[in-house]
PyMOL CGO cylinders between C-alpha atoms (Angstrom):
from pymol import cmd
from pymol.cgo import CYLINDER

trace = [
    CYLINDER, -65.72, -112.01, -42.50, -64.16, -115.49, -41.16, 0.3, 1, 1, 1, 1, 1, 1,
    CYLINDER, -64.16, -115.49, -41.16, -64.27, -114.62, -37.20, 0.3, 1, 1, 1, 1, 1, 1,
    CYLINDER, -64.27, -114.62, -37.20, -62.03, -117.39, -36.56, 0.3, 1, 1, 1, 1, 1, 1,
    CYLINDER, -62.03, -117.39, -36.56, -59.23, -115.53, -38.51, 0.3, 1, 1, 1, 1, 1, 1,
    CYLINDER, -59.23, -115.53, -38.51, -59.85, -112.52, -37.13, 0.3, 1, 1, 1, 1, 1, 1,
    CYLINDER, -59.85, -112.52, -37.13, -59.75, -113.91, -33.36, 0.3, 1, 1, 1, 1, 1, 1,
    CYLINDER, -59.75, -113.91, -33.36, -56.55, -115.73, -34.16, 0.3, 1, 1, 1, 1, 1, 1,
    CYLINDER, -56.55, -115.73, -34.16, -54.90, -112.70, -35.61, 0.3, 1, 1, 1, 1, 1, 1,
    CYLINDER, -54.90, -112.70, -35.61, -56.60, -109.85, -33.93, 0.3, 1, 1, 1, 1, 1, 1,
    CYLINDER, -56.60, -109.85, -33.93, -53.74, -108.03, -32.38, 0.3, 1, 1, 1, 1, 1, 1,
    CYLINDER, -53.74, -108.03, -32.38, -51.72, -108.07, -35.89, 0.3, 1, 1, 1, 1, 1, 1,
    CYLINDER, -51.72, -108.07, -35.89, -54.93, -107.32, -38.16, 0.3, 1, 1, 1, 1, 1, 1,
    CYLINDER, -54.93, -107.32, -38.16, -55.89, -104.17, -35.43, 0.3, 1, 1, 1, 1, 1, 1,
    CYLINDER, -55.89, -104.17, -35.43, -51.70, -102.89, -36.30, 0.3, 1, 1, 1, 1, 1, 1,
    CYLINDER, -51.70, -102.89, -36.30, -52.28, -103.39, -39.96, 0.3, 1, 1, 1, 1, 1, 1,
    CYLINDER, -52.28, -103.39, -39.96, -55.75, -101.43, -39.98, 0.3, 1, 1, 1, 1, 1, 1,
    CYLINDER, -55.75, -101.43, -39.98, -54.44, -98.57, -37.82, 0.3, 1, 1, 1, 1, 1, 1,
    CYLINDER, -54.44, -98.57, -37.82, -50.98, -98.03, -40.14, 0.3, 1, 1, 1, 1, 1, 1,
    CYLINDER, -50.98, -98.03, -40.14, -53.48, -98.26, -43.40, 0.3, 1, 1, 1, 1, 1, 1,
    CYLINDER, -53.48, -98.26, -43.40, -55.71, -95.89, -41.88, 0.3, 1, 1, 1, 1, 1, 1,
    CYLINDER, -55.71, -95.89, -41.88, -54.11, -93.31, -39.13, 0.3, 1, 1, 1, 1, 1, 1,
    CYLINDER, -54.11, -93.31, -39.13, -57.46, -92.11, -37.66, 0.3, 1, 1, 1, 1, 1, 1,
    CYLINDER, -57.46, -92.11, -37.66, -58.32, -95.58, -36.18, 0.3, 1, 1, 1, 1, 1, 1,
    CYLINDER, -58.32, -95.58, -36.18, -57.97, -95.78, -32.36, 0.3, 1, 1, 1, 1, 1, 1,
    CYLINDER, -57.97, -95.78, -32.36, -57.38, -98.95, -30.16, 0.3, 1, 1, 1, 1, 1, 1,
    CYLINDER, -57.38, -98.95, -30.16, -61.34, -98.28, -29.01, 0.3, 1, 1, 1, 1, 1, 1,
    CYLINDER, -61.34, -98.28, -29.01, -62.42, -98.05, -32.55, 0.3, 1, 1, 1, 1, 1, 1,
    CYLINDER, -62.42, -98.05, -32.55, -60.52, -101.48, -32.81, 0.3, 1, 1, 1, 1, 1, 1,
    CYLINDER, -60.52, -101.48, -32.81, -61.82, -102.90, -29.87, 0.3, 1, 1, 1, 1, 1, 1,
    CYLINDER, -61.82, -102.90, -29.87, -62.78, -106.58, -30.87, 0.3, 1, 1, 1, 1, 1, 1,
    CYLINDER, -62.78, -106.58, -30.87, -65.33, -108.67, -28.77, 0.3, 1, 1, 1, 1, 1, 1,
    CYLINDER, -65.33, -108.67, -28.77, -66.51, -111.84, -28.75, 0.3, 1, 1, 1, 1, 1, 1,
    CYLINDER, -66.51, -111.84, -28.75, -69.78, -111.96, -30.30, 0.3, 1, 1, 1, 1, 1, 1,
    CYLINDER, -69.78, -111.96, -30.30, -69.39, -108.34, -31.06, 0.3, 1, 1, 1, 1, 1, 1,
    CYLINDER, -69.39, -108.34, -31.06, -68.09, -108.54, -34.21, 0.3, 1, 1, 1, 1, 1, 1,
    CYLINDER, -68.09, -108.54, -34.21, -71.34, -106.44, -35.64, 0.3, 1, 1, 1, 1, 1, 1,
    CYLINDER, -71.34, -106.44, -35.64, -70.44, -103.53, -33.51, 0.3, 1, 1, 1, 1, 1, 1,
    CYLINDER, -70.44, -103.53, -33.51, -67.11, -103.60, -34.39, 0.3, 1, 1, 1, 1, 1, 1,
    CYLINDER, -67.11, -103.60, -34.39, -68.27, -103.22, -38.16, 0.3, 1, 1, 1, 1, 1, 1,
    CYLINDER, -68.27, -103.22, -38.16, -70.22, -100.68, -37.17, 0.3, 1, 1, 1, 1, 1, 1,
    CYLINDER, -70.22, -100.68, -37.17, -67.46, -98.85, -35.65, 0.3, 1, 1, 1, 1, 1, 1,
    CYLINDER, -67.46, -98.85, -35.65, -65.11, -99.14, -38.46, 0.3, 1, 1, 1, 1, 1, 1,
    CYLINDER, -65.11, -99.14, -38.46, -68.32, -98.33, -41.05, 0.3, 1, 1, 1, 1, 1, 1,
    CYLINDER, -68.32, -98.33, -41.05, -68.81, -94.70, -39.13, 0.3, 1, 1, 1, 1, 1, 1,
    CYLINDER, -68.81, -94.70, -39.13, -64.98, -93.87, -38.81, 0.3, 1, 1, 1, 1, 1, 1,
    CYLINDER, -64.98, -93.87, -38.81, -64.31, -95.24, -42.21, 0.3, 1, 1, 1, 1, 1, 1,
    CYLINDER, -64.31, -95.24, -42.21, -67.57, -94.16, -43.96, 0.3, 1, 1, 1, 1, 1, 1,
    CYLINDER, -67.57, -94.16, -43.96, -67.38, -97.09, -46.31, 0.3, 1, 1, 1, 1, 1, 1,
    CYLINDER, -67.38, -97.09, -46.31, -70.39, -99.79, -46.22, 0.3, 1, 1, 1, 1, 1, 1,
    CYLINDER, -70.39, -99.79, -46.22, -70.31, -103.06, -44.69, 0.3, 1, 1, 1, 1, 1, 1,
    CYLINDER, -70.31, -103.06, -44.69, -69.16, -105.32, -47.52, 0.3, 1, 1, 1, 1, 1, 1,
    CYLINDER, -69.16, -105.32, -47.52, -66.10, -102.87, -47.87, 0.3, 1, 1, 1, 1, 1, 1,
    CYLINDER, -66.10, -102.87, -47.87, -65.16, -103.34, -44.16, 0.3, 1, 1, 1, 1, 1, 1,
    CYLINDER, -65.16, -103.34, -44.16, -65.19, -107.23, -44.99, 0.3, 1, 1, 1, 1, 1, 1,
    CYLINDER, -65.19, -107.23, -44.99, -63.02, -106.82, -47.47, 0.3, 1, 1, 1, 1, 1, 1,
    CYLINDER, -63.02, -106.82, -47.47, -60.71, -104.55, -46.17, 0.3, 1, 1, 1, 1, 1, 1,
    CYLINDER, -60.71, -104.55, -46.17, -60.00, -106.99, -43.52, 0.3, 1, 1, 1, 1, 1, 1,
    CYLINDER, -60.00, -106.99, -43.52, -59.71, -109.93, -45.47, 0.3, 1, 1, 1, 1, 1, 1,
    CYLINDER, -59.71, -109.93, -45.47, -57.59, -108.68, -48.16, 0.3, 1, 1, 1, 1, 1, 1,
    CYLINDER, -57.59, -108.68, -48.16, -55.00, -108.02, -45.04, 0.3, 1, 1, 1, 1, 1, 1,
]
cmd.load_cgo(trace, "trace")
């Protein structure tokens, strides 16, 4: 996952997840600085899909 993308497009990435996926909450989406693990995490548990499928979801958006 290239964190420099997702810092730069954060905001439009988080609208894209949460119309592809409905169950998604702004706290699920909640993007940190240094945090990006946790934020996998998040999406991993609410998603149930495995780490390397969270990568790609986000880069294929």
């Amino acid at each position: 996952m290239n964190t420099t993308k997702i810092k730069g497009n954060w905001n439009e990435l988080k609208g894209k997840l949460k119309q592809k996926y409905a169950t998604l909450t702004d706290d699920d989406l909640l993007f940190a600085e240094g945090k990006q693990d946790e934020l996998v995490g998040r999406l991993q548990e609410k998603l149930g899909k495995s780490e390397e499928e969270i990568h790609k979801i986000i880069s294929d958006l």
